[in-house]
C-alpha positions in Angstrom: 22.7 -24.1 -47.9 25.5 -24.0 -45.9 25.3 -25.6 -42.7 27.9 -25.9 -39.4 28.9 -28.5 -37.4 26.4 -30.0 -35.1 27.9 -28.8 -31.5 26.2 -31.3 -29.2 26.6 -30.6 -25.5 28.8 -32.7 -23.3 31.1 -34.9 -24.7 29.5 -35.5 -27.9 30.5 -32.6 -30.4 31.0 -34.3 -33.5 33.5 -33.9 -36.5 31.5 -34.1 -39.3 32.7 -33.5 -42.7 31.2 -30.2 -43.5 32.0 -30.4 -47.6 30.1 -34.1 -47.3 27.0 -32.8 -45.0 26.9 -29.3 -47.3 26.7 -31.6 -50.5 24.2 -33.9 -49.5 22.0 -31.4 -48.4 22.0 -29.0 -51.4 21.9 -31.8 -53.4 18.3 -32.6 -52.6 15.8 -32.2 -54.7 11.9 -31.4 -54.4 10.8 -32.1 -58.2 13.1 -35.4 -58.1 10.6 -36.4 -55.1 7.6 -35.1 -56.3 8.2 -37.5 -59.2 8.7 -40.3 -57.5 5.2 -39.1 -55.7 3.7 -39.0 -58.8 4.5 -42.7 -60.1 3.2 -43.9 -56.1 -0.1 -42.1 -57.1 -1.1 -45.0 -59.6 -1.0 -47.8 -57.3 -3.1 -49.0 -53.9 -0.4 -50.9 -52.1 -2.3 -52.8 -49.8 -0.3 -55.9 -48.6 0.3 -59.0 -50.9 -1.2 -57.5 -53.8 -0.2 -57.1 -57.3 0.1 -53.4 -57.0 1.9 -53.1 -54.0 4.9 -55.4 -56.0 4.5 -53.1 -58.9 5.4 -50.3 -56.8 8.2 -51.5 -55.1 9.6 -52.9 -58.1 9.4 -49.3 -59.3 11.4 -48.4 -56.4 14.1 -51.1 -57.2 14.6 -49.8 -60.4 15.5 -46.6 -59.4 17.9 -47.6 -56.3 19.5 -50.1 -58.8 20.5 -46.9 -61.0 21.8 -44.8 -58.4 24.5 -48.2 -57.8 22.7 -49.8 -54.7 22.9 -53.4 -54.2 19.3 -54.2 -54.0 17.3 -57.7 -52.9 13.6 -58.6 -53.1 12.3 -61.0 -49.9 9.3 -63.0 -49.7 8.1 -64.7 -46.6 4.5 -65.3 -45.2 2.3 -63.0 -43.1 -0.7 -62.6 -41.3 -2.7 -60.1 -43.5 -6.2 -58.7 -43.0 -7.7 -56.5 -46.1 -11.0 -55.5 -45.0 -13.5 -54.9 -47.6 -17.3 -53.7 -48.0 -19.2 -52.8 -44.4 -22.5 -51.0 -43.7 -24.7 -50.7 -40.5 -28.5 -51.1 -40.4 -30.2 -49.0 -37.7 -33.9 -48.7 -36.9 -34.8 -49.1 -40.6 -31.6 -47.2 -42.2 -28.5 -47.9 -43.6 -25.3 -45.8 -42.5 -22.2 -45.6 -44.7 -19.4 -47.5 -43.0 -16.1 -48.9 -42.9 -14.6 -52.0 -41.5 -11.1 -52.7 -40.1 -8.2 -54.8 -40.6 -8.0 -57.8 -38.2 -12.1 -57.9 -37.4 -13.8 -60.7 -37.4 -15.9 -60.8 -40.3 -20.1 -61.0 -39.9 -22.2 -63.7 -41.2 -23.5 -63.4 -44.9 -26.9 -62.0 -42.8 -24.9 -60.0 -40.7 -24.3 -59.4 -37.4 -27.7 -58.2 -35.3 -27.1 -57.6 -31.4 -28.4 -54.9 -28.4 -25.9 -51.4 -28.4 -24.6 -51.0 -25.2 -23.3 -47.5 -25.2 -19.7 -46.8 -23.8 -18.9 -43.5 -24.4 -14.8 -42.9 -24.2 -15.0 -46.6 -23.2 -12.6 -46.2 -20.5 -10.7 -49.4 -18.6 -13.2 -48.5 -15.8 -16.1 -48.2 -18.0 -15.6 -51.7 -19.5 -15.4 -52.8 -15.9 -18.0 -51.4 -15.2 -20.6 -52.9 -17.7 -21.7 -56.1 -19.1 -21.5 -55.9 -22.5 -21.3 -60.0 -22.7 -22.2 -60.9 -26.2 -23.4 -57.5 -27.1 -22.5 -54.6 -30.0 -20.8 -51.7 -28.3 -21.0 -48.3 -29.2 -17.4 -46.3 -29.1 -16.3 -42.7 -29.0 -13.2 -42.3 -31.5 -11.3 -44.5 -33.5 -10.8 -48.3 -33.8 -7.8 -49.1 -32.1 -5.8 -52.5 -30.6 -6.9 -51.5 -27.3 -10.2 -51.6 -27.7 -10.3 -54.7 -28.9 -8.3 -56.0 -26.7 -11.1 -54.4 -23.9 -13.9 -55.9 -25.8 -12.1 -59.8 -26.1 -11.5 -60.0 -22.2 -15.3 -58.5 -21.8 -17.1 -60.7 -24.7 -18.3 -57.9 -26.9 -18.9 -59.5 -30.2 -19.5 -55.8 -32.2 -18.3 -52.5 -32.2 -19.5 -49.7 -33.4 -17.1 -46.8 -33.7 -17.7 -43.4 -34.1 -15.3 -41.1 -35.9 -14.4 -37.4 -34.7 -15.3 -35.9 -37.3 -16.8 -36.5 -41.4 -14.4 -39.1 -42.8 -13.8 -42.6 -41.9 -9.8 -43.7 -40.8 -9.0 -47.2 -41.5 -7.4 -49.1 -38.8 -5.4 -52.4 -37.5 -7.3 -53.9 -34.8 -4.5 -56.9 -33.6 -2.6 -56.0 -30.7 -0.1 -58.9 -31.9 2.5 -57.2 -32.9 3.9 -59.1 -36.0 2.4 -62.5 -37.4 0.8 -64.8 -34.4 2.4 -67.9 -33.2 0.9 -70.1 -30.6 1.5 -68.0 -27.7 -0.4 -65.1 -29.4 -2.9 -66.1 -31.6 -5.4 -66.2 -28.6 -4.8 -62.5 -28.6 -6.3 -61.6 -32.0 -9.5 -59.9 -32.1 -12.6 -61.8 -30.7 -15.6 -59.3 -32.5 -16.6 -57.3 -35.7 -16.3 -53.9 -35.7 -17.3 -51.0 -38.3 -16.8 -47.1 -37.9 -19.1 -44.5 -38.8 -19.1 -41.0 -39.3 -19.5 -38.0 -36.2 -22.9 -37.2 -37.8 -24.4 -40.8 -38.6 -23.3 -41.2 -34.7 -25.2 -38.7 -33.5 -28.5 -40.0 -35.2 -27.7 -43.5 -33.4 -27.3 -41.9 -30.3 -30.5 -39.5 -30.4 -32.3 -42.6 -31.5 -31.3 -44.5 -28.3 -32.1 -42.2 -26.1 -35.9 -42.9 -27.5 -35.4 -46.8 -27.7 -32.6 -48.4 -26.3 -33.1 -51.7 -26.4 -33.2 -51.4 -30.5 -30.8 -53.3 -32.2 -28.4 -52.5 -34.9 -26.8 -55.5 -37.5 -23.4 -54.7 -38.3 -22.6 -56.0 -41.9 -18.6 -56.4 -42.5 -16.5 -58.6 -44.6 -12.6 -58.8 -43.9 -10.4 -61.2 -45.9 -7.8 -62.4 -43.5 -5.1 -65.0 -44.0 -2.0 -65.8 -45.2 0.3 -64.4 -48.2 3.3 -64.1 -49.5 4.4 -60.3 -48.9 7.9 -58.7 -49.8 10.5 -56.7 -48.5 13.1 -54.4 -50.6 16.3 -54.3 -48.8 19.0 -52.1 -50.4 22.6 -51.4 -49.2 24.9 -48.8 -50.2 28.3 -49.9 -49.2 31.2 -47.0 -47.4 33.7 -47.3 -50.2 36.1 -46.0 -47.6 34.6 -48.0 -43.8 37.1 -49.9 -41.9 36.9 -53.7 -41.6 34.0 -54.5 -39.6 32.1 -51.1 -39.8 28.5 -51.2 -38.7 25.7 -50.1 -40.7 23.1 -48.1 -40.1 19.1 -49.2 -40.6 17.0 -46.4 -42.7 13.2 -47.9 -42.7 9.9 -47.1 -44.1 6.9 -49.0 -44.6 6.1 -49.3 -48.1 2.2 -50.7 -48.0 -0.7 -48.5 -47.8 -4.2 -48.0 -47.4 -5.2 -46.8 -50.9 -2.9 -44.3 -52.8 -1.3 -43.7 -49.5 0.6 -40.8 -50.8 1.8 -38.8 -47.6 1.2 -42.3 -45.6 4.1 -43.4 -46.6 4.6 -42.7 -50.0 6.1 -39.3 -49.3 8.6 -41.2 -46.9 9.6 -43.8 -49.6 10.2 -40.7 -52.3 12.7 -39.4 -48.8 14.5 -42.5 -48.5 15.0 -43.1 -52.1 16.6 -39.1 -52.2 18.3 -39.2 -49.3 19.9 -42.4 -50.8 20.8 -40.9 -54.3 22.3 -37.9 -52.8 24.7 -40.1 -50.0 25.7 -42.5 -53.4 26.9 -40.0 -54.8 29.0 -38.8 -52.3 29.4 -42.1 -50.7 33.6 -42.1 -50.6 33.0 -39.4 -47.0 30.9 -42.8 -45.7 32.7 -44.5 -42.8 29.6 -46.6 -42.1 27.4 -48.8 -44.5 23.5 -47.9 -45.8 21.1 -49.9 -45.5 17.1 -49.6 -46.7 14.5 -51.8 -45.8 10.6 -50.8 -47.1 8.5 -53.0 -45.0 5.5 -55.1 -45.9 2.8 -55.4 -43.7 2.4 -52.7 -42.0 -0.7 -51.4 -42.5 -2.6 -54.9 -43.1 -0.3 -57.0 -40.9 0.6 -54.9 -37.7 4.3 -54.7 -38.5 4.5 -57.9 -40.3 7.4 -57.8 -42.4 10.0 -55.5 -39.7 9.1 -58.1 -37.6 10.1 -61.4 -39.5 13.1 -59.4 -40.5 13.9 -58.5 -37.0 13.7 -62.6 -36.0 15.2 -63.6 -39.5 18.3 -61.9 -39.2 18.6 -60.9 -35.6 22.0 -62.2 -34.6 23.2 -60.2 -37.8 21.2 -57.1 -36.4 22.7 -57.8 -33.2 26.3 -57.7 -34.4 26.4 -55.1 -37.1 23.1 -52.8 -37.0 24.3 -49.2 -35.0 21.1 -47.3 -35.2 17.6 -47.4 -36.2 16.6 -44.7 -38.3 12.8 -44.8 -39.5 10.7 -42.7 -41.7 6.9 -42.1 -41.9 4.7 -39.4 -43.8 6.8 -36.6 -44.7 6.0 -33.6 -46.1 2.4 -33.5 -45.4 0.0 -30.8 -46.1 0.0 -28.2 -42.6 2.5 -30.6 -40.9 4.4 -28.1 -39.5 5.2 -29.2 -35.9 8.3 -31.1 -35.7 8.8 -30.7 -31.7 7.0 -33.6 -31.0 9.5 -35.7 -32.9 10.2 -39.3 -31.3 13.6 -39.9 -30.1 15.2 -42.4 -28.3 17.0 -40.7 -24.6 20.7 -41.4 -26.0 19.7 -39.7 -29.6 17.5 -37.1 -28.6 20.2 -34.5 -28.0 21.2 -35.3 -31.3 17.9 -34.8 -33.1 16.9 -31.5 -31.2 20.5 -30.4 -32.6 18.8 -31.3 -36.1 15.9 -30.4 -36.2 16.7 -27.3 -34.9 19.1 -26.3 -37.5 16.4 -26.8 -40.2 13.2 -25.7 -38.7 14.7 -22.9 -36.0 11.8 -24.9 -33.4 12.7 -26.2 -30.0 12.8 -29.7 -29.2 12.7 -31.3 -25.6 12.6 -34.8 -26.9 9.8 -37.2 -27.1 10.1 -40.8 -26.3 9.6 -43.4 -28.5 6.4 -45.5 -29.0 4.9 -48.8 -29.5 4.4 -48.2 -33.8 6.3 -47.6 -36.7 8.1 -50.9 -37.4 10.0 -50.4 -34.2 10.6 -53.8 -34.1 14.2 -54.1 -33.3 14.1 -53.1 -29.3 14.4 -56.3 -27.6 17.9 -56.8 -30.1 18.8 -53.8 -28.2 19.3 -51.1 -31.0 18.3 -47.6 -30.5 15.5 -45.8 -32.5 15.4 -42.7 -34.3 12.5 -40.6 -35.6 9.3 -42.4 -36.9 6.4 -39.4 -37.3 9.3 -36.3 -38.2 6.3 -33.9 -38.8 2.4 -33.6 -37.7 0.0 -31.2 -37.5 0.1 -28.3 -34.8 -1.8 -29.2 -31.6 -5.0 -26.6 -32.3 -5.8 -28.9 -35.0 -5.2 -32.3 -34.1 -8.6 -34.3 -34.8 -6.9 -37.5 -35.3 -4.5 -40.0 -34.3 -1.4 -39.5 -34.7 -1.5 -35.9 -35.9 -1.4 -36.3 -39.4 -4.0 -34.4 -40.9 -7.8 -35.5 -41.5 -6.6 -37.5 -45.0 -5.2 -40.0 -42.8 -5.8 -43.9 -44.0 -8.4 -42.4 -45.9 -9.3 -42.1 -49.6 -8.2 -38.7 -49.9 -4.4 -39.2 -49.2 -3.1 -38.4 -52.9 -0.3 -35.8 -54.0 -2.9 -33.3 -53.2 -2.2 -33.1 -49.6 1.2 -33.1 -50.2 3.3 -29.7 -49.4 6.9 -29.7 -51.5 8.7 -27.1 -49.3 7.1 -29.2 -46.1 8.9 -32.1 -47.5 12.2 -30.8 -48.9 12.9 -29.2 -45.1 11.7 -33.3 -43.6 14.1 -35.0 -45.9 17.1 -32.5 -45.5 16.4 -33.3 -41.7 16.9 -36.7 -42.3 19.5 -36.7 -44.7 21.5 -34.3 -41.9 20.9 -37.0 -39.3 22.0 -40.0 -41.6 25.3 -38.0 -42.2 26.1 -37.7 -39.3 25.4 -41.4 -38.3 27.0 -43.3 -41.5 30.6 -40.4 -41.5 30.8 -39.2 -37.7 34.0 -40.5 -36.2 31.8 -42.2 -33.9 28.2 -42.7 -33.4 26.9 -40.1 -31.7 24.6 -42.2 -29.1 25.0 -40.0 -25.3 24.5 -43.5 -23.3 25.0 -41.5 -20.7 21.9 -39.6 -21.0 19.9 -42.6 -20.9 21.8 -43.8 -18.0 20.7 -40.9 -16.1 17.2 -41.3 -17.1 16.8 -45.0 -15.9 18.2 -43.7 -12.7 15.5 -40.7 -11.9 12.9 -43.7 -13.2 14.4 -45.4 -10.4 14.6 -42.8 -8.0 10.5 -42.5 -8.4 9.6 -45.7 -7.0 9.2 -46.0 -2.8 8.7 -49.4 -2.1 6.4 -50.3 1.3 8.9 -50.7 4.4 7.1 -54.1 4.5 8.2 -55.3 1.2 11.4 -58.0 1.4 12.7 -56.1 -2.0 15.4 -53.0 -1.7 16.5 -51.1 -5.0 19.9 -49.7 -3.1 21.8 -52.7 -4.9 20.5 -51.4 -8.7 20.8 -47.8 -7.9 24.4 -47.7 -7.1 24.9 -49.9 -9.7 23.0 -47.4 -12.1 24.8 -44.7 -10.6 28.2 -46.1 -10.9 27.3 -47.0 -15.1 26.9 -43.8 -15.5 30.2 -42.2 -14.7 31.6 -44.8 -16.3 29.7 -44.2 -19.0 30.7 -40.5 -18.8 34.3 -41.0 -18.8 34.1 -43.3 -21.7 32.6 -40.8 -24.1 35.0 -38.4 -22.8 37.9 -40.2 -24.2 40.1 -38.3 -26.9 41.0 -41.0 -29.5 42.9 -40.5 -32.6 43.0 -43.9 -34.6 40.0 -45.2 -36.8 40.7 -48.8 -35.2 40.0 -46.7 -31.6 36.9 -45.3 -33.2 35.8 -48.9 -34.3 36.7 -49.8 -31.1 34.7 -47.3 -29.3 31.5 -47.8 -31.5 31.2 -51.7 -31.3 31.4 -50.7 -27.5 28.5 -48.2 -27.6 26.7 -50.8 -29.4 27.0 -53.5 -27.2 26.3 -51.1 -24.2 22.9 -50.6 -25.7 22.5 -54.3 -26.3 22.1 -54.2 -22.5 20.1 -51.4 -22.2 17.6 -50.6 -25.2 15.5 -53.7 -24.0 15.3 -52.4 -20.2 14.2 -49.0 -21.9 11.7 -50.1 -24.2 10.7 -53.9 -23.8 8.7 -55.9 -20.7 10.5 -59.4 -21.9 13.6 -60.9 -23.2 15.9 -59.7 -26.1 14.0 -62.5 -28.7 10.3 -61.6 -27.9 8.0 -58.7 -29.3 5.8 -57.0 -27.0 1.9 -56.2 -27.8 1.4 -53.3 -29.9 -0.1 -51.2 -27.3 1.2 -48.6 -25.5 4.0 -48.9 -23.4 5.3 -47.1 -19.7 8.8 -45.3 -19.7 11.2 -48.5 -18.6 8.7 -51.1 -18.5 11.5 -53.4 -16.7 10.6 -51.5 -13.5 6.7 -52.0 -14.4 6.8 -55.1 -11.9 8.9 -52.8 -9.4 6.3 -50.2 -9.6 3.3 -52.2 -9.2 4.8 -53.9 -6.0 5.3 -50.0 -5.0 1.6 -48.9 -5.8 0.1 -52.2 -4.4 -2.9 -50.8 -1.4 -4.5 -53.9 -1.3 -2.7 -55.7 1.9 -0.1 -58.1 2.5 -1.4 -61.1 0.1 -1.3 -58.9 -2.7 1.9 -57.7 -2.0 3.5 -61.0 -1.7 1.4 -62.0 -5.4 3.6 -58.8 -6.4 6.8 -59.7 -5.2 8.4 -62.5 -7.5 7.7 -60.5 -10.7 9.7 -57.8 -9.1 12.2 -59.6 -7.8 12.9 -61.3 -10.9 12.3 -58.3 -13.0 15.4 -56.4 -10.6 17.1 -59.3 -11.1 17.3 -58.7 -14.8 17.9 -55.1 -14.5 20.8 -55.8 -12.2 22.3 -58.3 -14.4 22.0 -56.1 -18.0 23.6 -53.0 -15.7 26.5 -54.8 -14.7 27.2 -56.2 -18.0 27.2 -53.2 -19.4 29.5 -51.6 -17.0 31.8 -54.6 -17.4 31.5 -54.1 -21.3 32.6 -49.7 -20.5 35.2 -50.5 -18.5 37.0 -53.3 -20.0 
């Protein structure tokens, strides 16, 4: 397959080398993967187990051969493995599952009133006393729900799937292990999740007697282990002093054979990786490979003790973010929905356009994946590459009804699906690790903090002006312009001009995608487009008179203040 240069719009057309990008891509191969698929298919990789390490050391093995420089990590994490769960309802016993992070129910079980919510809306919770009560769910267990039934005392949940099969699910909203500031935040109640049928007949029944109870039976073993991480580098035999590397990350732990989620991205990485190694002397940045622990049982565990680990080495040397999750899966044939950060997503429509001929407007980022290197400020590529077309989503995330269930083996698994996910990433990762410099358009995501900006009318009677931060925004992003319109010829001026970029986004990438500083990790729940102006926005929205303004105004004040402050040392970083 022979492929042209990437011609990105504005000042970003890149130089690639053709003969290095043509190589790597032919080079890929399905059956290789496929294998590699295969071996996955023997082991359930939950976190901290025995079979999990057998896995990954399988994956060692191979990356040691193909001339990486590999290292096995251990540290300790917060993991939940749930384990056998039924419901008994008016006499009957319903098939169940229980979820990662519940509380687990007495040896007798857990017998309570069902209050039904429905959608179990914000407003519906509000709504209803559910104070020591079981509560009955439309859809899937998720962090916010239990987050909704802590701060209202629900003590059970009852979840009912969309359709026949049972998803498992994560249930902490801490994202990473707890500390002392978050444990407090951990699920409060049990919860188990039924089928669309068996909550239907719960649901007929109440409507007869709904004051019968229902005993929820669940047991979750939750606690500390040791869990690992497999980091592997490929070094640029031909990188400058100083070069920066670039992250490429999967998690590696699963819920039972977990072959699409995320074996399929492990067998991508590990290709993509013997492909570059052997054509590593075109590299002008380093590789490196991290397969997380933790991420299924310990809501982003191990990226997240990594990310505080290491993080002033991050800081200084890490260019790009690049993660992968469940490739190649079975009628995943929408890739326009792919997550990109706004200073990469020009690059990845470019991409993904070349390979799959769809259009791509660009999709921000979200709260998941292991994205938990935003408050070091370093931008984030991909995550979900490819998910099922919108007629028939009937689950989270898109990925087809398999999902964190037991029937995610090779089966669902479609080869020319994941050959055309891999070359995708493997055409993005050569451009990142042999460009000239990385392509990051800052100013793109300049220009999008300043229409985020230009959205928000604060009252007349509100001491706080955003005039100050909007020239300032404004004046970034010529800067910012002129700077990537620079000719240079030298690879000490490239160097130069990258270490610039990534200090630039030092500043930035936590405004973009982080409420607090660069050391903390936000909740895993969703999060609003800039949530630095969250605090400006809900001064702007505030109806409720003059008190609740003034409750408003230091948490905007203060949250302008760092906005101002990470804008101007960023312009004094361009223009130095």
């Amino acid at each position: 397959m022979q492929l042209e240069i990437c011609n990105f719009k504005g000042s970003l057309t890149m130089k690639i080398n053709t003969e290095f990008l043509n190589n790597l891509i032919s080079q890929i191969s399905t059956d290789q993967m496929m294998e590699h698929l295969q071996e996955f298919s023997r082991w359930k990789k939950l976190a901290g187990t025995k079979e999990e390490a057998q896995s990954l050391n399988y994956i060692r093995g191979v990356l040691d051969s193909y001339g990486l420089s590999t290292t096995l990590l251990y540290h300790d994490a917060f993991i939940s493995l749930p384990e056998a769960a039924h419901l008994e309802f008016n006499g009957k016993r319903f098939k169940a599952i229980t979820h990662s992070m519940a509380l687990p129910t007495p040896e007798a079980g857990l017998t309570r009133k069902i209050v039904d919510l429905g959608s179990a809306s914000q407003a519906t919770f509000n709504a209803t006393d559910v104070r020591n009560q079981i509560v009955l769910i439309d859809g899937m267990a998720t962090p916010e729900m239990a987050k909704r039934c802590r701060h209202a005392g629900a003590v059970g949940q009852i979840h009912i799937s969309p359709h026949e099969y049972l998803h498992e699910m994560c249930l902490s909203p801490v994202w990473g292990n707890p500390d002392f500031e978050t444990v407090k935040n951990l699920p409060t109640s049990s919860a188990v999740t039924l089928s669309d049928e068996d909550g239907k007949k719960i649901r007929e029944q109440l409507t007869i007697t709904p004051d019968l109870p229902a005993t929820i039976h669940a047991k979750v073993d939750t606690g500390w282990r040791k869990t690992p991480i497999l980091i592997a580098d490929l070094e640029a035999k031909n990188a400058p002093e100083d070069a920066p590397y670039i992250l490429f990350s999967g998690h590696h732990d699963t819920w039972y054979e977990g072959v699409m989620d995320n074996g399929s991205a492990n067998a991508t990485m590990m290709e993509v990786t013997r492909c570059m190694a052997k054509n590593r002397n075109a590299m002008k940045r380093h590789l490196r490979l991290c397969f997380w622990s933790g991420h299924s049982q310990g809501r982003y565990s191990g990226s997240t003790w990594f990310a505080d680990k290491y993080w002033h080495e991050l800081h200084r040397d890490c260019a790009v973010h690049v993660n992968v999750d469940s490739t190649g899966g079975e009628g995943n044939s929408l890739l326009s929905t792919a997550p990109a950060a706004t200073e990469l997503s020009e690059f990845a429509q470019e991409v993904i356009k070349q390979h799959s001929g769809q259009g791509y407007d660009g999709n921000r980022m979200a709260r998941n994946s292991d994205q938990s290197f935003w408050g070091i400020g370093i931008p984030s590529l991909f995550g979900i590459l490819s998910c099922q077309p919108n007629e028939t989503v009937g689950v989270r995330n898109a990925l087809g009804w398999w999902w964190h269930t037991p029937y995610d083996k090779i089966e669902r698994i479609n080869p020319a699906f994941l050959l055309r996910d891999t070359q995708i990433y493997a055409h993005a990762l050569a451009h990142l690790v042999s460009d000239p410099y990385l392509p990051l358009n800052i100013a793109a995501q300049v220009a999008d903090l300043l229409s985020n900006i230009a959205e928000i009318q604060l009252p007349s009677e509100c001491d706080l002006s955003l005039s100050a931060l909007h020239t300032e925004v404004e004046e970034l992003h010529k800067e910012m312009v002129g700077f990537q319109e620079q000719r240079l010829e030298s690879p000490e001026a490239y160097l130069k001009r990258d270490r610039t970029l990534m200090l630039v986004s030092r500043q930035l990438v936590p405004l973009d995608y982080t409420y607090g500083d660069q050391h903390s990790h936000d909740p895993a729940l969703p999060l609003p487009k800039w949530p630095s102006l969250e605090p400006i926005r809900n001064l702007a929205g505030e109806t409720r008179g003059a008190d609740a303004l003034r409750l408003h105004l230091g948490l905007a004040t203060r949250s302008l203040n760092r906005l101002l402050s990470n804008v101007r040392i960023a312009r004094a970083l361009v223009t130095a």
